[in-house]
C-alpha positions in Angstrom: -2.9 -13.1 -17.5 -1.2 -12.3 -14.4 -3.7 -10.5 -12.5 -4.7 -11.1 -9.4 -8.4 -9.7 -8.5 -9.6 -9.9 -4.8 -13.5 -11.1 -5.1 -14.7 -9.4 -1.3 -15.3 -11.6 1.7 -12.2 -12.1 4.5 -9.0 -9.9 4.6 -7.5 -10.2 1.4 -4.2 -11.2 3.0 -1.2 -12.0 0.8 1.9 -12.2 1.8 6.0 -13.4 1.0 7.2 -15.9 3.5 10.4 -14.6 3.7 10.9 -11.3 5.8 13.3 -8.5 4.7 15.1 -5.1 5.5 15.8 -3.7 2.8 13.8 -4.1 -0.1 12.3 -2.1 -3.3 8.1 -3.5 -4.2 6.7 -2.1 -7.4 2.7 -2.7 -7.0 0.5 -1.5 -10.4 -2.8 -1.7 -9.0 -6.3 -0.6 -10.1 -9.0 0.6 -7.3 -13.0 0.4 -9.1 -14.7 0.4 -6.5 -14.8 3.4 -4.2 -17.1 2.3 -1.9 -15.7 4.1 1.1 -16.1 1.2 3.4 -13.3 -0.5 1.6 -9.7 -0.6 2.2 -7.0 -1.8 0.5 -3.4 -1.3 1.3 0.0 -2.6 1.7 1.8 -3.4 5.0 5.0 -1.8 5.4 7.0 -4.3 8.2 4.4 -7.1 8.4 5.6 -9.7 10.9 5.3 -13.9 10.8 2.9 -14.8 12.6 0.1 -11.3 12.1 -2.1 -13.7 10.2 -3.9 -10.7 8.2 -4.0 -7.9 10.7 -0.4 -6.3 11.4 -2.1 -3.1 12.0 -1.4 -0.7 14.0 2.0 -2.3 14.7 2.8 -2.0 10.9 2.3 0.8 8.8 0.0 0.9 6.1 0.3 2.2 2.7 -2.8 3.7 1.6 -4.6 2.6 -1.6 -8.2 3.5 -1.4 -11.4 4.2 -1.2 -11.3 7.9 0.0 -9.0 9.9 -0.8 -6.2 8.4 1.4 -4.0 7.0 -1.7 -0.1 7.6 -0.8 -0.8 8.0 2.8 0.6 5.7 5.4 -2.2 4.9 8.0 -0.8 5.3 11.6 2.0 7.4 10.9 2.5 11.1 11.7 3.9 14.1 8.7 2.7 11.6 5.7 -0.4 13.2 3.4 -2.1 11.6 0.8 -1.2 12.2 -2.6 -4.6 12.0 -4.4 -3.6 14.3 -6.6 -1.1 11.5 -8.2 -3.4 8.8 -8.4 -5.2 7.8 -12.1 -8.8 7.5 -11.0 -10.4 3.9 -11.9 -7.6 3.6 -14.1 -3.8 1.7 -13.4 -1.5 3.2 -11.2 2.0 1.8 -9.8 3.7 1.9 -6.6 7.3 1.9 -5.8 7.6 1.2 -2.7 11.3 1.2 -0.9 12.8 0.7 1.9 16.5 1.1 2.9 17.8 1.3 6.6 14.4 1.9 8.3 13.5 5.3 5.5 11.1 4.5 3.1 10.5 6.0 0.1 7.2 5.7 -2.3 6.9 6.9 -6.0 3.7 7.0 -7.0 3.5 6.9 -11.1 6.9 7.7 -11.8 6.6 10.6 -9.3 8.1 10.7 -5.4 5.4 11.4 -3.0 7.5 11.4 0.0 10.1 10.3 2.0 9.9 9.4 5.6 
């Protein structure tokens, strides 16, 4: 029905094949299961050829298990925004980028702008 469900085991990599500047994502996204071992996220300025692990060149958007959610991983000034994530329930990111600034809202409501 539209839903795509990562079942454990490798990276978890998807990705677009085309690569862009300026863009606007909306992700809706549910996080079950908090094991704090997990990670889940979504790579800000992946590059061809990264093959599942632009990090740290890429920043990541934080979406899980602690209380990262709304953070970006590797950056400096951005917080998590815990406080305006739906626990084990849907949630939606939009995510955009315009001239190098990005922008996330996270259910309707800006968490930052960087």
């Amino acid at each position: 029905n539209g839903v795509l469900k990562y079942a454990g085991g490798g990276r978890g990599w998807m990705k677009v094949n085309k690569q862009y500047t300026n863009y606007s994502a909306v992700i809706i996204w549910k996080f079950t299961n908090q094991d704090p071992t997990n990670d889940a996220g979504v790579f800000l300025k992946a590059k061809p050829g990264d093959n599942g692990n632009p990090f740290p060149a890429s920043p990541q958007l934080n979406m899980g298990a602690q209380q990262d959610f709304g953070s970006i991983g590797g950056t400096m000034g951005s917080r998590a925004r815990f406080d305006l994530i739906k626990a084990n329930d849907w949630n939606t990111y939009q995510i955009t980028v315009r001239n190098g600034m990005a922008t996330l809202a996270i259910n309707g409501t800006v968490a930052w702008e960087r």
